[in-house]
N, C-alpha and C positions, 0 to 999 in steps of 0.2 A: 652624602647623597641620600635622599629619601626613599625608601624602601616603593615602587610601582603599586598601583593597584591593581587585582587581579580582572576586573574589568576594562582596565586602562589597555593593559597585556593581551585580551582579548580583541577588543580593539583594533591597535597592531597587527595581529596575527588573522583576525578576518581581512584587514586592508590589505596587507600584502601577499595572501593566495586570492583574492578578487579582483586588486587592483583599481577602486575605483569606493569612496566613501557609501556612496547609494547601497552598491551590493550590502557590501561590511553591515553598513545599518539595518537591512533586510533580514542578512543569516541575524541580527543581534535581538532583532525585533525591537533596535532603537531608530531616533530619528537620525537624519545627517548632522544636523548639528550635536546635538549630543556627540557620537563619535569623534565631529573633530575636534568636538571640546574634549576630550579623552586624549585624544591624540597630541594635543597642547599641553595639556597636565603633565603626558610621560614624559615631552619635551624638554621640561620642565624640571619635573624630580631628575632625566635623567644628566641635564646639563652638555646637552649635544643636541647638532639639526638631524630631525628622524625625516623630515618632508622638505622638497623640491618641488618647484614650479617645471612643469611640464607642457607647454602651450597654454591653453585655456584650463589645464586639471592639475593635480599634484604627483606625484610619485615618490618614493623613496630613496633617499639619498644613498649611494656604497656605503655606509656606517649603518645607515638604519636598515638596510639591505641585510647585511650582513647579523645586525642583534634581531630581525624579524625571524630569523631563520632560529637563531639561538633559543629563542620564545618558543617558537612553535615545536623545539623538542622539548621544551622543559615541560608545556603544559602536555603535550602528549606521556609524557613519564608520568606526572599527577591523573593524570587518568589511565594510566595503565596500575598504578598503585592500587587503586580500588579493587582489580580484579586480581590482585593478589591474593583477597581475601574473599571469591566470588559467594557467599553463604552473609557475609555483613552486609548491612545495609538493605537485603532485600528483606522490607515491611513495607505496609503501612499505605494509604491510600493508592492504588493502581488504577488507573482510566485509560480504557479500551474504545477507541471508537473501531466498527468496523461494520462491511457492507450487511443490511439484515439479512440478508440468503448464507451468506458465511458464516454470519456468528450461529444463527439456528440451526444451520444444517451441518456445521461443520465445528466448529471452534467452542460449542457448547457441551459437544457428545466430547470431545476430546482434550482439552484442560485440565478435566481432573489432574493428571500425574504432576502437572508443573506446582496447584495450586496443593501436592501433597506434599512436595519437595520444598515448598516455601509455606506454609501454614501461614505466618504471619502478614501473608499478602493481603490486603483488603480490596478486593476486587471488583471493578465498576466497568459495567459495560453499556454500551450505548451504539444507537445507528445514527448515521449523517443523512444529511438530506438528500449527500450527490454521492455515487459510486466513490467519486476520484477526491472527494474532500481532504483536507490536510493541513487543515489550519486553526480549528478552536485552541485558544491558551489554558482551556480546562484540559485539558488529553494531553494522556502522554504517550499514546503512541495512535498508528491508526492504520489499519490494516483497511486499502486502498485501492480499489478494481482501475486501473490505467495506464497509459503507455507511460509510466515509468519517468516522465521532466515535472520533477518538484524542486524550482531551482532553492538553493540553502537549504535544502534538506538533508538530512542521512535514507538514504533511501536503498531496501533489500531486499532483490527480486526472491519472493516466497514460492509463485507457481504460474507458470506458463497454462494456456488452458486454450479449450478447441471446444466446437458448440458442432452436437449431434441431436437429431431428432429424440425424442422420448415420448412415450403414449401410453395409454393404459391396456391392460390386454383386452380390457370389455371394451374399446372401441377398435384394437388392432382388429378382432373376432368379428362387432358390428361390421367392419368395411369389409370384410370381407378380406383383409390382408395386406402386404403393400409388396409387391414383388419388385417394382422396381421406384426410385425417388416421384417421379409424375404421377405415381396414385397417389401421394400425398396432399394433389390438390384437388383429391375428393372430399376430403373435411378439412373443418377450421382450424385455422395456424395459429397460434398465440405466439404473443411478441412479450419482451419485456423492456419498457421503456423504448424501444427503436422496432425498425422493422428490417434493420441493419444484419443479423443475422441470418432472416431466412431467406435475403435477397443475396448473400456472398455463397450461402450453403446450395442451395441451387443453383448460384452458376457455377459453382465447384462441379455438380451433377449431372452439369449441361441443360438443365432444362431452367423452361423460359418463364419468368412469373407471371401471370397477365393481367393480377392486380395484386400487387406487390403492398401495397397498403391495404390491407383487409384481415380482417381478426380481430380478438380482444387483446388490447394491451394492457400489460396492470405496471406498476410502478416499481412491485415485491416482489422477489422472487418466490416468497410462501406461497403467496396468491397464486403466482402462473402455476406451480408445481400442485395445491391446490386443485386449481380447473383441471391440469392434467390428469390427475388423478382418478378425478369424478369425472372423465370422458369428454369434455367439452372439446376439445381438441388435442393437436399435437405439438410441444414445446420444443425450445432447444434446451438443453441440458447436459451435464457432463458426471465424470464418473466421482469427481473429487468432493462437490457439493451432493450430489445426487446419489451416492453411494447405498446408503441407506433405505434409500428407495428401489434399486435395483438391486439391493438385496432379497429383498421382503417381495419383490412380484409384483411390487402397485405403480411400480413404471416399467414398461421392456425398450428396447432399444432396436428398432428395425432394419437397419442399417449401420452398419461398421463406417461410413462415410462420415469422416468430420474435417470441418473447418478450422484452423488454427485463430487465436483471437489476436489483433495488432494491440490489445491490451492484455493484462496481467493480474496479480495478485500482490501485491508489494508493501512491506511494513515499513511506515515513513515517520518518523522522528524529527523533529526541531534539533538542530544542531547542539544547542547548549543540554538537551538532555540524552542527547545518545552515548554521550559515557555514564550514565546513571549505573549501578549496577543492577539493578532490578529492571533496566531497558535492557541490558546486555544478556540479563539472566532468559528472559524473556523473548529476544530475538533468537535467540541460540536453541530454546528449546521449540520455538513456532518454524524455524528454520527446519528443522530437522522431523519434526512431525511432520511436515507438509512433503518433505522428502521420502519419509516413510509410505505415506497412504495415496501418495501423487503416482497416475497413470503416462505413457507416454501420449495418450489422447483425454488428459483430464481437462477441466475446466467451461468458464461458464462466470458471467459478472453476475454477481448476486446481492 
């Protein structure tokens, strides 16, 4: 019998946790055909029926039922082997996509320790165009502002996050102060990309917008945080992005009232690389920073 291909095997082992060739090809980032031409090859070398007709689709025979299962521990052993030796392997080109309010305000101040513990990382960072992106075949990994469905991904929730006002104190001082959420619609509200936050944050407050579209929107989270700074209004913001800034005095925080977000922060990975060791090394320590410096009212899409 001819020894399987470890693509073939792959193959296999996506069609029978998806059940359905299209998935398979999706997590593989091949076409359908390709995989069932895969699936034919194993057929093949291995001199048994791995597929059955199923109505109009295919499924898995009790024999290939049973060697799919057998697959999908061996290649999980082959990728747990890597991390036997978690310090191998981690070099050499690394590509970060990640949201640009993140990476600036957060992921750039904080890195150092990872990139001291692996020296030979070659480090590439970059922003997407969309918060929730997850897809260039240049990146290897991509840290992701979204509710969390990237189907065939490895996907891991990094930080839950809630959106509170922010201002500067030369305008808290200009207004005259904000004693309760409705003087807030004495000056301009900045949005970032939606107006979706300070219409849920207000009715969390009970009060009523009366023009709920109105303010400057910018695209970047620099930029909102930016205006906010220099007084032009007041932003949403959070503790985990915006830290540094409510460090320093140049945002304050009016109100303790915040909004939880139905999105997130989440490091999302292509299937075939998330046993890399330098993904694993890499998740494990963004994992646990973000644990470290994370508020129970942090957060904020950036």
């Amino acid at each position: 019998m001819r020894v399987p291909s470890t693509q073939a095997l792959r193959a296999l082992d996506a069609f029978a946790r998806h059940g359905s060739v299209w998935k398979a090809a999706d997590e593989l980032s091949l076409t359908r055909s390709a995989v069932s031409h895969q699936l034919r090859l194993l057929e093949r070398d291995l001199g048994f029926t791995l597929l059955r007709r199923v109505g109009k689709g295919v499924g898995l025979t009790a024999r290939g039922r049973r060697y799919a299962n057998a697959i999908h521990k061996a290649l999980a052993l082959i990728g747990d082997a890597a991390a036997a030796h978690p310090d191998e392997g981690i070099d050499g080109p690394f590509v970060i996509s990640c949201t640009p309010g993140f990476a600036s305000l957060w992921l750039c101040t904080q890195v150092g320790p990872f990139l001291e513990r692996y020296p030979d990382v070659a480090l590439r960072i970059r922003t997407p165009r969309r918060l929730d992106e997850a897809a260039d075949p240049e990146v290897d990994v991509f840290i992701a502002f979204g509710d969390g469905n990237w189907p065939n991904r490895s996907v891991t929730l990094l930080s839950e996050v809630a959106f509170t006002p922010l201002c500067s104190p030369v305008l808290l001082n200009k207004s005259g102060g904000f004693n309760e959420p409705a003087d807030l619609l004495k000056v301009p509200l900045l949005h970032l990309a939606t107006y979706e936050d300070w219409i849920r944050w207000f009715a969390l407050a009970g009060v009523t917008l009366p023009e709920p579209e109105e303010g400057i929107v910018f695209s970047d989270m620099n930029l909102l945080l930016a205006a906010a700074s220099a007084g032009l209004g007041v932003a949403m913001g959070d503790e985990l992005t915006c830290g540094q800034a409510l460090a320093s005095g140049s945002l304050v925080r009016p109100f303790e009232l915040a909004v939880k977000s139905v999105r997130a922060y989440y490091l999302v990975t292509d299937g075939r690389k998330a046993d890399r060791p330098i993904v694993r090394a890499f998740r494990d320590w963004l994992r646990a920073a973000c644990q470290d410096v994370a508020r129970p009212e942090s957060g904020r899409p950036s």
